[in-house]
C-alpha positions in Angstrom: -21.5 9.6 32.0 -21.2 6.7 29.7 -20.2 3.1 29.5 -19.4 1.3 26.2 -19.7 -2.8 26.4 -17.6 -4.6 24.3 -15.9 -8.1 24.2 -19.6 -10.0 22.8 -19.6 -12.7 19.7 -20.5 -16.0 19.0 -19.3 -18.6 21.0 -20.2 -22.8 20.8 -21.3 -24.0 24.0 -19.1 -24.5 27.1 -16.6 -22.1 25.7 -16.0 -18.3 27.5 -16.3 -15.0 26.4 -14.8 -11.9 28.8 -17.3 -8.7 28.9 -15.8 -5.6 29.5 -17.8 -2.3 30.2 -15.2 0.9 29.8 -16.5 3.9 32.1 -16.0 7.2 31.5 -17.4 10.5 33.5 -17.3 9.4 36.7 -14.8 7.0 39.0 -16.5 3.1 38.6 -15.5 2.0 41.8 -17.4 4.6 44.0 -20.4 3.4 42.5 -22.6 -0.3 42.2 -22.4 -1.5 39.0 -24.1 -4.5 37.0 -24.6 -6.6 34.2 -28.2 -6.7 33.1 -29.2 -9.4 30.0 -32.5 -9.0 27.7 -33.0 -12.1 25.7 -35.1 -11.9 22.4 -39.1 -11.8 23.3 -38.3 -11.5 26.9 -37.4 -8.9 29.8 -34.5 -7.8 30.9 -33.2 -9.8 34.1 -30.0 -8.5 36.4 -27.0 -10.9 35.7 -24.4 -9.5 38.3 -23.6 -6.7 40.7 -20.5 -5.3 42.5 -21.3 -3.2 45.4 -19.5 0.1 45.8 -19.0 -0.8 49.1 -16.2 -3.7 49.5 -17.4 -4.9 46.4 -19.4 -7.3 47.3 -20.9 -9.3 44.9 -24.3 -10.5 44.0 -25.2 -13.4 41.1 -28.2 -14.9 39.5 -28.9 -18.1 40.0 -28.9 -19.0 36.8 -25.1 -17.5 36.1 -23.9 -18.3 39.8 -20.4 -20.6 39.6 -20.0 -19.6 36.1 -19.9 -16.5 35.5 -17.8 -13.2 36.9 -18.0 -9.4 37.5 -15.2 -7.5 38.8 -13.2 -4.5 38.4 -10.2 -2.8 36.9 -9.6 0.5 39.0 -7.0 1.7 37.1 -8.8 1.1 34.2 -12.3 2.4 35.1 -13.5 -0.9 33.6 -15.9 -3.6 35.3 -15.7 -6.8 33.4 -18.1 -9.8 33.3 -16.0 -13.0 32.7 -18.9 -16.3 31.6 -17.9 -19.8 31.0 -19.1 -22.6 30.5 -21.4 -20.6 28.8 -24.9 -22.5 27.9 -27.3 -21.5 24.4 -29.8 -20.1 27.0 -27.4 -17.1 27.6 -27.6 -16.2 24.2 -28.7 -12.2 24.9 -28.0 -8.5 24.7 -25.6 -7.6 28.0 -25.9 -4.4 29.3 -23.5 -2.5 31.4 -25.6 -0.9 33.9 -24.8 2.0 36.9 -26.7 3.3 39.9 -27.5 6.2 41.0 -28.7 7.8 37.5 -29.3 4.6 36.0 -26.8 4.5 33.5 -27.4 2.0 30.6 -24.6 1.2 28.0 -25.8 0.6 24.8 -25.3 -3.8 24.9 -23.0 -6.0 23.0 -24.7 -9.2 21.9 -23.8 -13.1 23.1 -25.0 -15.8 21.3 -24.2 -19.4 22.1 -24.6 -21.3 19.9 -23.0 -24.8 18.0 
């Protein structure tokens, strides 16, 4: 199992970056997966999750109307699109998967001006 994030940078604020979390060793789709962030000197905090089932989704509050997951079958990608994107979600993402807890290993967002 692994997942490789990619897709992070530096970005002013209001602008959009796409995450995209590449999956390999075992079908995304049959499984929940999420976005997790860790900002510097604090804990980690769950940004978004698609269920396995219907693929329902779940987002913080903080993120909600802004921000994205879904999912590339085909691909065996899930993807975290953010805009309007604000300095305070300057932060390692993680890819994250049930069931084994799977981590990938983060790509860092900063927002910044």
């Amino acid at each position: 199992v692994q997942l490789v994030e990619s897709g992070g940078g530096l970005v002013q604020p209001g602008g959009s970056l796409r995450l995209s979390c590449a999956a390999s060793g075992f079908t995304a789709r049959i499984y929940t997966m999420s976005w997790y962030r860790q900002a510097q000197g604090k804990e980690r905090e769950l940004v978004a999750t698609m269920s396995r089932v219907g693929g329902s989704t779940y987002y913080a509050d903080s993120v909600k109307s802004r921000f994205t997951i879904s999912r590339d079958n085909a691909k065996n990608t899930v993807y975290l699109q953010m805009n309007s994107l604000k300095p305070e979600d300057t932060a390692v993402y993680y890819c994250y998967r049930s069931n084994g807890e799977y981590w990938g290993q983060g790509t860092q967002v900063t927002v910044s001006s």
